[in-house]
N, C-alpha and C positions, 0 to 999 in steps of 0.2 A: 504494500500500500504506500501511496505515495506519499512523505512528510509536510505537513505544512509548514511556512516560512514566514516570516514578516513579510515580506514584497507579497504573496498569499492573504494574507491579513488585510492589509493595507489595499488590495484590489477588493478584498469585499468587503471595503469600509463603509460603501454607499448603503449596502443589503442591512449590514452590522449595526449602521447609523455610528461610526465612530469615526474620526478626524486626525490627523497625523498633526502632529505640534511643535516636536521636537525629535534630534538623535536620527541615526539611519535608517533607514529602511533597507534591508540589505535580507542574505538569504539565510538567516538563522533560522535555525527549526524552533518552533517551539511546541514542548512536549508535553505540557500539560495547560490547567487554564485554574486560577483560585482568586477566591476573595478574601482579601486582608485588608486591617488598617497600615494607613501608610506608619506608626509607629512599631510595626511588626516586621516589616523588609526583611531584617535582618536575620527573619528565621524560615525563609524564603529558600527551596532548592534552585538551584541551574537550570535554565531553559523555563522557566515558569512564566506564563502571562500572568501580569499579577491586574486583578481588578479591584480597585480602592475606592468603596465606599464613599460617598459623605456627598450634601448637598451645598456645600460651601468650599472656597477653591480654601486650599492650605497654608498656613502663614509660609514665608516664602523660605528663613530657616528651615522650619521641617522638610520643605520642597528639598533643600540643598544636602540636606543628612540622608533623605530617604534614597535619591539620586547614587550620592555614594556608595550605602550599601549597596545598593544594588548591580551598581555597576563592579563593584569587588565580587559579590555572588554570582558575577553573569546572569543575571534572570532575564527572557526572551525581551519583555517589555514592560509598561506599565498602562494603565487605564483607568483616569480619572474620569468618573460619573458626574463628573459637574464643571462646566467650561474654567480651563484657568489659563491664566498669562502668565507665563514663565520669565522671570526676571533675565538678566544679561549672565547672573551665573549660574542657575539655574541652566539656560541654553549652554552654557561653558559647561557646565557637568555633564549634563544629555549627549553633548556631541564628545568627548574624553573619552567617560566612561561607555561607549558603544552602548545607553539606555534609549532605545525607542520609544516615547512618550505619545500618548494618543489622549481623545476627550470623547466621552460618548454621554455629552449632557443631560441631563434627565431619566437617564438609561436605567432598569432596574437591574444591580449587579445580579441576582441570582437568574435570573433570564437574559442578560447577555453573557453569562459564564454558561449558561447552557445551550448558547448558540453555536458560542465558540469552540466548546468542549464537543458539539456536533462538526465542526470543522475539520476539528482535528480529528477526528473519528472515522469520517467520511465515508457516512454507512448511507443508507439509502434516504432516511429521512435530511441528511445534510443537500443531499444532491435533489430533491423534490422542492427542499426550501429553495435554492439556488436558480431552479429552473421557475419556479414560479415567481418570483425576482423579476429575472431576466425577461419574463413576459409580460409582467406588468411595467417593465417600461420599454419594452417595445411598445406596447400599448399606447404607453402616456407619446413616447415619441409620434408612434402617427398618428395620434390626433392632435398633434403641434400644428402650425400655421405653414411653418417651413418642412414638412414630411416628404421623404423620400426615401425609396430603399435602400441609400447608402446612410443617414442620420439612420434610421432601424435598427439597422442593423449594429451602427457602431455601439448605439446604446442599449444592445441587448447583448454583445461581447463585453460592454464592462459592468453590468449587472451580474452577466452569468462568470467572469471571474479564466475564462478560455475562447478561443479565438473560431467564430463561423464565418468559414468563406464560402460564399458564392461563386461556384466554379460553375463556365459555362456549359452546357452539356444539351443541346435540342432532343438530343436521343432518349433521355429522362420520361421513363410514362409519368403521363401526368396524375395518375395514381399514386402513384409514389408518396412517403413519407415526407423526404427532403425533397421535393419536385418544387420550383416557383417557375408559375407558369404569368401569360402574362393573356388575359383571358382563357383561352382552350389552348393555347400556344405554350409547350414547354419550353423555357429558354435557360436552363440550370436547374442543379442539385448543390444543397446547403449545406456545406463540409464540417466538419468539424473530428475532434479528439473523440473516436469511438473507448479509448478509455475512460473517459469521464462520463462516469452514469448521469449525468444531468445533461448529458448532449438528447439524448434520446428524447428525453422528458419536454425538453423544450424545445427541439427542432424542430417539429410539425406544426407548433404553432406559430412559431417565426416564422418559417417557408408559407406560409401562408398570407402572415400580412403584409411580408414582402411581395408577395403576387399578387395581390390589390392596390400596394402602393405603384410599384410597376404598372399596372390597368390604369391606373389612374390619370400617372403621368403620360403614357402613351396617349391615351385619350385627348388629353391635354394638347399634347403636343402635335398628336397629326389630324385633331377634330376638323381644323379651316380644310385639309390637303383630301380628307373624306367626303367633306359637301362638296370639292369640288368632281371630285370623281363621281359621283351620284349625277349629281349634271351633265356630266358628261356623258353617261350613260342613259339619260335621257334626249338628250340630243343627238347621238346615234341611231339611235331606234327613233326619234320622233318622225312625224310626215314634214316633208321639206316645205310646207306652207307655213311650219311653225317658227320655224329658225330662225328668223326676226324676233320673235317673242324672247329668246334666250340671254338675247344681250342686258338687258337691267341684270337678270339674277347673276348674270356670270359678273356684273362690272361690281356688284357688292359681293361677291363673294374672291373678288380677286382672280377671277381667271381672264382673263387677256386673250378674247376672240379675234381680237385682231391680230395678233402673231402670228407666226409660222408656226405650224402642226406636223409632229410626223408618229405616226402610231405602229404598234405591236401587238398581232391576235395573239395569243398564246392559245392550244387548242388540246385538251387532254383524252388520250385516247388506252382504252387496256385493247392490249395486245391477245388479250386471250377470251374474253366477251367485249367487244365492241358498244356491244349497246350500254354496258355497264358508268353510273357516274364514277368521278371522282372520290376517292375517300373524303369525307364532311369535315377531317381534319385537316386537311393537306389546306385548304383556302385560304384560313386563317393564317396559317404559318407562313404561307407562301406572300401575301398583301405585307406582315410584319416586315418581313423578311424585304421587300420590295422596297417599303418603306423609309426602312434603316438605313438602306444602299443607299438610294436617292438623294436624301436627306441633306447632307453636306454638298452636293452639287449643284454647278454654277444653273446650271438651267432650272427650268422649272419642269416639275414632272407630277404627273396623275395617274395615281393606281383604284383602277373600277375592274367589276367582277359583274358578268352578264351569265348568270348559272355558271355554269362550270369554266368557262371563259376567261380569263385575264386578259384585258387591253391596259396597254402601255403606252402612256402618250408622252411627246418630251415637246416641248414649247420653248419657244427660242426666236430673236428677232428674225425681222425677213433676210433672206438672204446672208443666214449664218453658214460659215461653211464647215461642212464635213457633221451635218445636220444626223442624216441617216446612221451615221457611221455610230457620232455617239448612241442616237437610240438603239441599236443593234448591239452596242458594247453592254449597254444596261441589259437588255432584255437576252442576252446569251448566258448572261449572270443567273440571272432568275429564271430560266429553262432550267442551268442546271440545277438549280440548287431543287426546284421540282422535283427532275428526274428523280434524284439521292432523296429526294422524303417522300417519296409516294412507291417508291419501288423498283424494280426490275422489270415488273408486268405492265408499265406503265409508260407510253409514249409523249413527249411534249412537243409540238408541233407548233414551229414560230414562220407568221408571217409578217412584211415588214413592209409597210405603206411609205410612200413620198413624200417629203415635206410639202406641205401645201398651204395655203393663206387663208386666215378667216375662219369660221365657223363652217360653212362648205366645202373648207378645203381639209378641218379635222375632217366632218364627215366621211367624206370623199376618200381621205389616205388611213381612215380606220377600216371604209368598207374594202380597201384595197389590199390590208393588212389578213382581211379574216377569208377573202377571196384566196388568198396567194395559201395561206395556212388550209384552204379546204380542198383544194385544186393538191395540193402535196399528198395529203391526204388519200384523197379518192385516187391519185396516182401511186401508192404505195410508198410514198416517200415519208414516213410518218419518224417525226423525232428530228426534224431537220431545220434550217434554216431558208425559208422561200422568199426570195425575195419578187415584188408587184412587175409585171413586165408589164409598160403607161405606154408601148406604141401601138397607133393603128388601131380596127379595130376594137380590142381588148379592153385600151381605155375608156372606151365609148361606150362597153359592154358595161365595164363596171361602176359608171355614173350612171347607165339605166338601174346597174341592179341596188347601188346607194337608194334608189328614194323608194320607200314602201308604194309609192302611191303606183310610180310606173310597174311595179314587180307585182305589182298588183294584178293591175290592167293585163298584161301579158301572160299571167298566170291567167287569168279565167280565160282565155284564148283556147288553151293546151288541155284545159279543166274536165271535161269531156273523157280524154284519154286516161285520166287516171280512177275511170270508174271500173277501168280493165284489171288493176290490181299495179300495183309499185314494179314489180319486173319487167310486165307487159308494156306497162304507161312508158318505162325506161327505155326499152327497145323500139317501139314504136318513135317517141322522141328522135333518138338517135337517127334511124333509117331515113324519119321526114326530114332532119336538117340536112342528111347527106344530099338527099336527090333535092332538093331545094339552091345547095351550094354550089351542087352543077348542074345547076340552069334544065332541074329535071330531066336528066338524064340518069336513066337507069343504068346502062354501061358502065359509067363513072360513078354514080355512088356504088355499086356491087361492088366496083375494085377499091375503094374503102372501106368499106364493110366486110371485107372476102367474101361475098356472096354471090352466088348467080343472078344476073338479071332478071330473071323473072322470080326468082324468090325475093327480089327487092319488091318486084311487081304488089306480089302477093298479100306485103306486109301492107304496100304503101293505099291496094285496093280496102285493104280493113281499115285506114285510116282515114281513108275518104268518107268511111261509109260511117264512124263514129264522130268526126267533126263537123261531117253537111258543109263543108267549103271548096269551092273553087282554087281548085291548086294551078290552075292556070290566068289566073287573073293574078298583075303583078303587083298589086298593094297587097292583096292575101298573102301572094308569097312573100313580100318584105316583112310583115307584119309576123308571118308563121314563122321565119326562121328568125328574128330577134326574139321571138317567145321560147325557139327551142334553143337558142344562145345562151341565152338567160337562164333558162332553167336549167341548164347540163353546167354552167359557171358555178350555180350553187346547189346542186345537186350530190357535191361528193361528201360532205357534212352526214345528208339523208342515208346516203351508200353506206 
């Protein structure tokens, strides 16, 4: 068992309610714990914590004889029950004779000798006293004005008398004993001296309100950078007649539509059920995590979550250069860190929009972002990095397929075909956009499709026969094949 010491002593002064006054503090053991008057010293053993009585301080004489003995007897210290001021020799004798002086004013000696006689003993009830100590001023600390989990914590290390570190550790179930998480989010485990029975005792309840102090501050600290993500997220998904509307709330909540926009889908897929979400854990971690990174960077950045989705947005004057590049440096960060918390079985799929201007151009380079991530996708390219390819048609495609209202329209075009079932509707799609791209020619789309011409025939006769349109009048056909554009653009999400 471990000896207690003066420096021992003297750390759980605050617990003890006693006061260091005079003489060292240094690592003398003291071996036992008694109440005497101070005219008794002298029949005092070695190593003895002496506790003296009286509610009146000592005439300063007696102070200087009892000092002596004591210090000729080696006794560990002394403990006056009632505040005194030690004269110039008095402090000359305390520091000499190596006597440790303390005051525990008011203190009743036969219940601080049995405190301390539990110290030295340091049997379970000393370490139940010590931990619950330690918790009542964590306690008092967080509900100070200035709470944080670094004041917590420091004030529950000098209560409890030994040292808890918060080592980082994400991998910590958050079940755990010493877990501080920070909502659902494990972000450490609470270390300390597994030989000191009072680590146990009081761990759990620390790691605890260290993980609401943490919640708190985070809250704090990234509440303005979540309303703007919220918004943002509304203004992706809104209908493009609203986006006007957007500017008041973005200009009080600090987001800057007028800037340059360049975004990141992030797209999460299991590699072993497809249709399966997300783990419900993985979000939260993943936003924190997103958060933290950002956080200190020059630009401005918004992290929103559209279900299972993360968009990545980074904001920056017009015409910043090497715009793309940092978004793609952030969001490669936070793919992986994805991959590594969600698993093995688990694909992250980044696409990565154009910087663009305005409130139309976030839209625009977000739907660009989550195009590029679906298109990877439905091409087996899953866990990658896709970047938007803005030439030619494609760009043209993916500004129709931005505004609900046109992806609208052009769905209920095709709407008919998908009464055939999801496979059928798919094939059929395909077929009519081939023989539509060459100028209806059966020949030519077979040899894209590998199909015989008249098995193109066949399909494209049932498709006649469930749409009721003129495949030979040339607004039908322009109209027919930007509906099947469109739909196969964002069709590999559904795949």
């Amino acid at each position: 068992m471990a000896q207690t010491t003066i420096v021992n002593l003297a750390e759980q002064g605050e617990r003890l309610r006693i006061g260091h006054r005079a003489g060292p503090v240094d690592d003398r053991v003291v071996a036992r714990v008694t109440v005497v008057p101070l005219d008794l010293m002298n029949t005092v053993a070695g190593g003895t914590l002496v506790i003296v009585p009286g509610a009146e301080p000592p005439a300063p004489y007696r102070l200087d004889v009892a000092l002596r003995q004591a210090g000729a007897r080696e006794v560990a210290g002394i403990v006056f029950t009632t505040e005194v001021t030690l004269p110039a020799t008095a402090l000359l004798l305390a520091d000499r004779g190596g006597v440790p002086v303390f005051a525990a004013p008011g203190a009743d000696p036969a219940g601080l000798a049995l405190s301390v006689d539990r110290l030295l003993s340091g049997g379970a009830s000393e370490a139940i006293m010590r931990a619950t100590h330690a918790i009542e001023k964590a306690v008092e600390a967080a509900a100070g004005p200035d709470s944080t989990p670094e004041v917590i914590l420091a004030a529950a290390n000098r209560a409890l008398g030994t040292e808890l570190v918060l080592v980082e550790d994400p991998s910590v179930a958050w079940s755990a004993a010493d877990a501080v998480c920070v909502g659902e989010v494990p972000i450490g485990r609470l270390a300390g001296s597994e030989s000191d029975p009072a680590v146990p005792v009081a761990r759990p309840v620390i790691a605890s309100l260290l993980s609401r102090a943490a919640q708190r501050r985070n809250s704090d600290r990234f509440a303005p950078t979540r309303s703007r993500a919220d918004l943002i997220v509304e203004l992706v998904l809104a209908e493009s007649a609203r986006v006007e509307g957007f500017a008041g709330r973005a200009a009080r909540l600090g987001l800057p539509l007028q800037l340059s926009h360049a975004a990141g889908w992030l797209i999460p897929t299991n590699l072993v059920v497809p249709d399966t979400r997300a783990p419900r854990s993985v979000q939260p971690a993943i936003e924190l995590f997103a958060l933290q990174l950002v956080e200190d960077r020059e630009e401005m950045w918004h992290v929103a979550f559209v279900q299972d989705d993360l968009i990545l947005v980074g904001t920056e004057e017009h015409g910043a250069g090497d715009h793309q590049r940092r978004l793609r440096e952030v969001a490669e960060r936070i793919q992986e860190y994805a991959r590594t918390l969600a698993g093995p079985e688990w694909a992250y799929t980044l696409g990565l929009g154009t910087p663009q201007l305005g409130a139309n151009g976030l839209r625009s380079s977000a739907a660009e972002a989550r195009l590029a991530a679906e298109s990877a996708i439905a091409a087996g390219r899953r866990g990658g990095v896709e970047l938007t390819d803005v030439t030619g048609l494609r760009r043209v495609l993916l500004d129709v397929y931005a505004s609900p209202v046109s992806r609208g329209l052009l769905a209920d075009i095709l709407l008919p075909l998908d009464a055939l079932g999801p496979e059928r509707a798919h094939t059929s799609i395909l077929t009519l956009r081939a023989y539509l791209a060459h100028r209806n020619s059966l020949a030519h789309a077979g040899r894209e499709l590998n199909l015989h011409p008249n098995a193109v025939g066949y399909r494209l006769k049932r498709v006649r026969e469930v749409l009721q349109l003129d495949l030979d009048d040339p607004d039908t056909r322009f109209a027919l094949e930007l509906a099947c554009r469109v739909r196969l653009l964002g069709a590999g999400r559904r795949q």
